[in-house]
GUMISE-961261 format. One line per 10 residues: their letters; for each residue x, y, z of C-alpha. Coordinates in steps of 0.1 Angstrom, whole numbers, m for minus. Last residue first. Layout:
<pts>
a> X,Y,Z; ...
</pts>
This chain:
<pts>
xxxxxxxxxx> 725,410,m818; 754,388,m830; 731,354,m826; 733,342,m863; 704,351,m877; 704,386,m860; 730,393,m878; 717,376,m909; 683,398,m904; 710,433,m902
xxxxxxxxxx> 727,424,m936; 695,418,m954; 677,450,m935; 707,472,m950; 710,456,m984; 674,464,m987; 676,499,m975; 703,507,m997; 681,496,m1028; 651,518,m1018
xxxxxxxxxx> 677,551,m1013; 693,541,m1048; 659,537,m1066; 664,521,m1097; 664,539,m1132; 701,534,m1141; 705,499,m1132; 739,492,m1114; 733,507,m1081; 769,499,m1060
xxxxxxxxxx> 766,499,m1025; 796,498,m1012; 810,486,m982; 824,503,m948; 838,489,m913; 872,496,m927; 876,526,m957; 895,509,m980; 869,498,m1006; 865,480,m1037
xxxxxxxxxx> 864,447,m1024; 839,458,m997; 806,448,m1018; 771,449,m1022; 760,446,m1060; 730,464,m1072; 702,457,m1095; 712,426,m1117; 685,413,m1136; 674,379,m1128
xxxxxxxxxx> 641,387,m1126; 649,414,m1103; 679,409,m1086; 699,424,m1056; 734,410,m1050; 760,400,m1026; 798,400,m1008; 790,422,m976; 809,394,m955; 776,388,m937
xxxxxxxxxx> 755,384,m968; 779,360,m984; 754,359,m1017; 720,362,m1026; 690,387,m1027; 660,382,m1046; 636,411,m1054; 602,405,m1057; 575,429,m1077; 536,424,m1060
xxxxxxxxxx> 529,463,m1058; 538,463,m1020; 570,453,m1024; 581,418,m1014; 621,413,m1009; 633,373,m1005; 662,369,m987; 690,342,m996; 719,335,m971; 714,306,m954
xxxxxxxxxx> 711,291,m988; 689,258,m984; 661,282,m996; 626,270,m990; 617,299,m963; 638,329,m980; 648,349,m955; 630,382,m950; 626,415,m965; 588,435,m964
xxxxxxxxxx> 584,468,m987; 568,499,m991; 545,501,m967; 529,535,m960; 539,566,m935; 556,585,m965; 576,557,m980; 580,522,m954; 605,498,m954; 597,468,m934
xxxxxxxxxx> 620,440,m915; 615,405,m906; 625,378,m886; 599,350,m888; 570,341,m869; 562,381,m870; 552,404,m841; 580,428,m842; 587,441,m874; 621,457,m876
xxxxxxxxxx> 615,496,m889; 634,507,m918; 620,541,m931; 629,558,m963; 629,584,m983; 625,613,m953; 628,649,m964; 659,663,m948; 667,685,m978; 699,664,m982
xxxxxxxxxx> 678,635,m990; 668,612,m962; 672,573,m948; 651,571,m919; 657,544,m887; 640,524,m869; 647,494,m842; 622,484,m819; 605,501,m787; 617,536,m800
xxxxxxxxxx> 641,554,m775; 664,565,m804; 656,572,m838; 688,562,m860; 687,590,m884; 708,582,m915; 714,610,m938; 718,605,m977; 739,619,m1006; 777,634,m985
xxxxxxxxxx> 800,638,m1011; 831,614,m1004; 836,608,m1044; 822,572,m1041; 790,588,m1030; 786,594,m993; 758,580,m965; 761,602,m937; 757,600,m899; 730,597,m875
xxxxxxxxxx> 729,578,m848; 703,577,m818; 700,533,m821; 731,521,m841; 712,502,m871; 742,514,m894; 767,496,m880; 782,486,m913; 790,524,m927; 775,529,m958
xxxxxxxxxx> 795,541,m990; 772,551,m1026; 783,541,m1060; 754,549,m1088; 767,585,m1086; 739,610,m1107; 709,608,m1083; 685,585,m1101; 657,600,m1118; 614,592,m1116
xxxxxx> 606,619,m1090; 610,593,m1062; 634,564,m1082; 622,535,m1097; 621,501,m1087; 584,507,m1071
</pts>
């Protein structure tokens, strides 16, 4: 499930995401570190809860983020072609506020660490470093990077995690 649709990566590891990217009825692009324009964001508006699809420049869906709503605990999905892909919430033992836990369907985890809510953190597999979240390298305000450090991960699956993270510490803290 690391691995990208089709097996390859697109070529820029570095992508730029606007923060608000949960804005209900928006859609607007996800661009490499060169400005080229790699995913579009659909915000579906007038859904019950929040959704949204990350797609290729074809317009085929990737992705969907949908924030489950009957759950003890907040938590998001990501879904690939109608089926689960995915489940991200915090992690229930962690004495890190910010600490998420990522379940894909296959039984893999992913941990995810850091200052979630100043965009400062990291996906991991095992330990392995998968992408690193960050505005240090940035100018562009209300914007961080997503930086895909392994080759043969999935960019568009890797996104979509730091996006629910970010979006369940929002919550978290009462900024809904």
């Amino acid at each position: 499930m690391l691995h990208s649709p089709g097996g390859r990566p697109p070529a820029p590891s570095k992508y730029l995401v606007r923060d608000r990217i949960l804005g209900i009825g928006d859609d607007y692009w996800i661009e490499d570190d060169h400005g080229r324009h790699v995913f579009l964001v659909d915000g579906k508006a007038l859904r019950l809860r929040e959704t949204f699809e990350l797609k290729d420049l074809q317009g085929r869906v990737l992705v969907t983020i949908r924030k489950k709503v009957l759950a003890l605990r907040d938590t998001m999905t990501i879904e690939r072609d109608d089926r689960p892909l995915a489940t991200i919430r915090r992690k229930r033992l962690s004495l890190l506020r910010n600490h998420y836990r990522v379940e894909l369907v296959d039984g893999t985890e992913l941990d995810v660490s850091g200052k979630i809510l100043d965009r400062e953190f990291a996906v991991e597999y095992e330990g392995e470093l998968l992408a690193a979240i960050s505005r240090r390298w940035l100018t562009v305000r209300d914007t961080y990077g997503v930086d895909v450090v392994r080759e043969d991960a999935d960019p568009a699956l890797l996104i979509a995690v730091a996006v629910c993270v970010i979006r369940l510490a929002e919550r978290e803290r009462g900024e809904d």
